[in-house]
FIZATOR-453340 format. One record per atom (N, C-alpha, C): atom name; residue in one letter; y, x, z. Coordinates in steps of 0.1 Angstrom, whole numbers, plus 2048, in hexadecimal, padded with zeros to 3 digits. Last residue first. Example, Ala and Ser with C-alpha at 12.3 -4.5 7.8 and 13.67 -1.06 7.14 Angstrom:
2
SITE  atome  residu    y    x    z
SITE      N       s  7EA  880  847
SITE     CA       s  7F5  889  847
SITE      C       s  800  881  84F
SITE      N       a  7C7  884  84E
SITE     CA       a  7D3  87B  84E
SITE      C       a  7DF  884  84E
! end
This chain:
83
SITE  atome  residu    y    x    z
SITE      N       x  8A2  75A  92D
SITE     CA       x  8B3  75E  936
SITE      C       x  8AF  766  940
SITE      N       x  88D  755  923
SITE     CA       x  88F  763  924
SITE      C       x  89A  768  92D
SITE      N       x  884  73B  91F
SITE     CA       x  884  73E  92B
SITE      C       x  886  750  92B
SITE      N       x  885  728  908
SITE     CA       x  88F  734  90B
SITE      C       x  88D  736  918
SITE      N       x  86B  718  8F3
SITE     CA       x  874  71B  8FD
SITE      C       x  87E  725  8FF
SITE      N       x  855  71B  8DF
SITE     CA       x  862  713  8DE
SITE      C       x  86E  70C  8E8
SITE      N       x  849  72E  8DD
SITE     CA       x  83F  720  8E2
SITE      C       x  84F  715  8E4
SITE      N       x  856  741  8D2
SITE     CA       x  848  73F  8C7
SITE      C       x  843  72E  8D0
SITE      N       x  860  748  8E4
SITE     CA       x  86A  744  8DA
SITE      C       x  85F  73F  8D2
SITE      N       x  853  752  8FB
SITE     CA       x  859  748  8FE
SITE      C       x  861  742  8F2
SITE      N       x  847  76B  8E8
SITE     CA       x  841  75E  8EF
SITE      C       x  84A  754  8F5
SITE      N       x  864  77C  8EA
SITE     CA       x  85A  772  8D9
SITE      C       x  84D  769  8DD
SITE      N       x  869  77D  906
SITE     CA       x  871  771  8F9
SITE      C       x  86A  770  8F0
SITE      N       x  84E  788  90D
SITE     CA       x  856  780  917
SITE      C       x  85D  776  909
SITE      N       x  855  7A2  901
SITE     CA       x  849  79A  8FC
SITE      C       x  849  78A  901
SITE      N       x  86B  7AC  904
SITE     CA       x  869  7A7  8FA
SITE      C       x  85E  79C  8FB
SITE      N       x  863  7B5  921
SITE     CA       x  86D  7A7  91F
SITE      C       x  871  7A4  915
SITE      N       x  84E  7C5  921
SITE     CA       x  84F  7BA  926
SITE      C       x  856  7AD  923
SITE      N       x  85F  7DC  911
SITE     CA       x  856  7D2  90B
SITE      C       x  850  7C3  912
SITE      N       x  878  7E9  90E
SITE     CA       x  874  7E4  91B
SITE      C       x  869  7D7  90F
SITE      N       x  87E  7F9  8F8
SITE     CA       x  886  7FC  903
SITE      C       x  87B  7F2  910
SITE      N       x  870  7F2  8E6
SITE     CA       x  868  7FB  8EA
SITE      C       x  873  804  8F5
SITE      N       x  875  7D4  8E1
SITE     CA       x  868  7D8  8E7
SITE      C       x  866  7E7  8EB
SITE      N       x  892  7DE  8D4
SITE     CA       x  892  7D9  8DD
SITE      C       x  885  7DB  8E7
SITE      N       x  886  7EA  8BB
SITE     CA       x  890  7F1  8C6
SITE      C       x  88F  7EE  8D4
SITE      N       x  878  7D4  8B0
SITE     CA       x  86F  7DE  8B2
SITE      C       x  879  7E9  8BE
SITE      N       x  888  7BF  8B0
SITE     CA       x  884  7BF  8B8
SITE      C       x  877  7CB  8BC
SITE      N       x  89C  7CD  89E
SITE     CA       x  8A2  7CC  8A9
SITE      C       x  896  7CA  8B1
SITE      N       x  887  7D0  885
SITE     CA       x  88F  7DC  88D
SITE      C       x  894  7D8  89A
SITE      N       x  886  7B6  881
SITE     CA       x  87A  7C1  885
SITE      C       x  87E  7C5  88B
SITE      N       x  89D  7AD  87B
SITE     CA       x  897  7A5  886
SITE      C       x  88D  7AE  88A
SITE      N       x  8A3  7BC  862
SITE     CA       x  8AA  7C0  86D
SITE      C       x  8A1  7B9  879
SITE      N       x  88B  7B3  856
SITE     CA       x  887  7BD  856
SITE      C       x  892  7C3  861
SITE      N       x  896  795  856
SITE     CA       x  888  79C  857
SITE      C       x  888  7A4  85B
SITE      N       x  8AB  79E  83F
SITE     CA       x  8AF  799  84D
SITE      C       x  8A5  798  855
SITE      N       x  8A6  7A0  824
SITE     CA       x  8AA  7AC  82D
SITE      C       x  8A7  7AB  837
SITE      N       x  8A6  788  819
SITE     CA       x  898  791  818
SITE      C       x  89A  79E  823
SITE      N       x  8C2  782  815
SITE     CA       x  8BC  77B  822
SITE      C       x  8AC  784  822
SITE      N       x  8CA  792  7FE
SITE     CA       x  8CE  795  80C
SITE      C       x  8C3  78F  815
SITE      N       x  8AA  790  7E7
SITE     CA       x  8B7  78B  7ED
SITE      C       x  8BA  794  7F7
SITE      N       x  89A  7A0  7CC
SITE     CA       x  89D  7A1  7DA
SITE      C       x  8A4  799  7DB
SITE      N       x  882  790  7B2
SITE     CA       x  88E  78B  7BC
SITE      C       x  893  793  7C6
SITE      N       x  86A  7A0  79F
SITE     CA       x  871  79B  7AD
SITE      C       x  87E  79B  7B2
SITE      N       x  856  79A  785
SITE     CA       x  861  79D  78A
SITE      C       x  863  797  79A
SITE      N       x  83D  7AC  76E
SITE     CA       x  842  7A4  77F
SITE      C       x  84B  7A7  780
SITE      N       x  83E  7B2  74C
SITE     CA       x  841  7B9  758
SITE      C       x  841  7A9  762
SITE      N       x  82C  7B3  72C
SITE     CA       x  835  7AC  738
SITE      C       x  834  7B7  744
SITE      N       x  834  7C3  70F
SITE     CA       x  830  7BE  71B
SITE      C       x  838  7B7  724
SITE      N       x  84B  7CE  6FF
SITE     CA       x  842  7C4  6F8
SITE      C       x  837  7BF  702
SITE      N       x  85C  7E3  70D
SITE     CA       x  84F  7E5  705
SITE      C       x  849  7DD  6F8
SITE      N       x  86E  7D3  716
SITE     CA       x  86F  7D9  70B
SITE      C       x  867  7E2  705
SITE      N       x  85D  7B9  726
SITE     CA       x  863  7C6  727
SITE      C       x  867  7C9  71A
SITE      N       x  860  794  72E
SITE     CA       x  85E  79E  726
SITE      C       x  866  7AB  72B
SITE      N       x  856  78D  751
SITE     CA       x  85F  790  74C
SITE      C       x  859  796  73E
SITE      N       x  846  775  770
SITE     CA       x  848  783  762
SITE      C       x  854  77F  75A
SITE      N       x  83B  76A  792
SITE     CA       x  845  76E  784
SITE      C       x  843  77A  77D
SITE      N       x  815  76C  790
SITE     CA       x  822  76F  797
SITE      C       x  82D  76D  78A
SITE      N       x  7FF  76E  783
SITE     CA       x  804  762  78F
SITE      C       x  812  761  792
SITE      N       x  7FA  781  777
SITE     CA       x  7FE  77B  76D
SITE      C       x  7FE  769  776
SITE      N       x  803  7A0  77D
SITE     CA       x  7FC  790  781
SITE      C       x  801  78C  77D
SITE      N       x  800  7BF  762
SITE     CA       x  809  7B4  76E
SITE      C       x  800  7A9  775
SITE      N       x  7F4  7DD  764
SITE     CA       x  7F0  7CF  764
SITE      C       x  7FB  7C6  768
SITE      N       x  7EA  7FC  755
SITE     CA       x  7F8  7F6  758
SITE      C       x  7F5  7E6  758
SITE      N       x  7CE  80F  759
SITE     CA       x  7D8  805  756
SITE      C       x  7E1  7FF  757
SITE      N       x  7C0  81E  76A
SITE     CA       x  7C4  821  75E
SITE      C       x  7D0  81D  757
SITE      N       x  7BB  80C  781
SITE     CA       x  7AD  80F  778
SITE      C       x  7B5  817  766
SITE      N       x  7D5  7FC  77F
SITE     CA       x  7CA  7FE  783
SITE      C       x  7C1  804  77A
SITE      N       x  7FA  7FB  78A
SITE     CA       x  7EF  808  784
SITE      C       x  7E2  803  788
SITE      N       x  80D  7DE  784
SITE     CA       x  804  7E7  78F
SITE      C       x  7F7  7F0  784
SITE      N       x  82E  7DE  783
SITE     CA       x  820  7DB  77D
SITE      C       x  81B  7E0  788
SITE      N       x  84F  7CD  787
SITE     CA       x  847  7D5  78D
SITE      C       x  83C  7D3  784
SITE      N       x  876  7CA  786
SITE     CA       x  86B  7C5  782
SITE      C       x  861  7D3  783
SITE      N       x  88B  7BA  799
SITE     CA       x  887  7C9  799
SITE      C       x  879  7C1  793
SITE      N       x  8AC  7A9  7A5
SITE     CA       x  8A0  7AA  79C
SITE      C       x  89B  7B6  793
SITE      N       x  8BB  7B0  7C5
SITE     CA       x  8BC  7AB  7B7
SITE      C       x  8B0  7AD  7AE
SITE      N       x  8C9  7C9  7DA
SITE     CA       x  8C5  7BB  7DB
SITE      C       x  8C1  7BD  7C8
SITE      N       x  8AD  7E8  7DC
SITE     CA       x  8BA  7E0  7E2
SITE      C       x  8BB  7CE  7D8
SITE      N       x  88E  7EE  7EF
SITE     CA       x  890  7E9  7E1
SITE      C       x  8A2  7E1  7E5
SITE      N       x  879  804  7FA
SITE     CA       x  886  800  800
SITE      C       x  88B  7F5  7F3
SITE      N       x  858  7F9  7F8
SITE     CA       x  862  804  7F5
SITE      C       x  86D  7FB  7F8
SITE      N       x  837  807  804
SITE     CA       x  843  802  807
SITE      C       x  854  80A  803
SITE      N       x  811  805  7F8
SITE     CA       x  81F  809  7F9
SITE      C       x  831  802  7F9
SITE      N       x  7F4  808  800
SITE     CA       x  800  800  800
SITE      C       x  80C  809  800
! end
């Protein structure tokens, strides 16, 4: 697996198998200037905002993990008993 930073807007992708250059043919496509297709993907802003919610709460857990674990259970059963 591989993870890549991708900034906002549409980035088109294949996948190398067995030799070959494949798209899914599930997913959106696009003509290439080859005369193939390519996948395309969407980034938005809002796709970011995830990955900040990681971060803060991976910061946060690893200042005091008790009391993360404390609010994403108490937020998952649809309380606020974190005060």
């Amino acid at each position: 697996m591989t993870i890549l930073d991708l900034p906002e807007g549409e980035h088109q992708y294949k996948f190398l198998i067995d030799g070959e250059w494949k798209h899914d043919p599930n997913e959106p496509t696009t003509d290439n200037d080859q005369g193939t297709k390519n996948n395309i993907i969407i980034v938005k802003k809002t796709d970011f905002e995830v990955f900040d919610a990681l971060d803060v709460d991976s910061n946060t857990s690893s200042a005091n993990p008790s009391e993360t674990s404390k609010r994403t259970l108490s937020h998952a059963c649809g309380s606020d008993n974190s005060r």
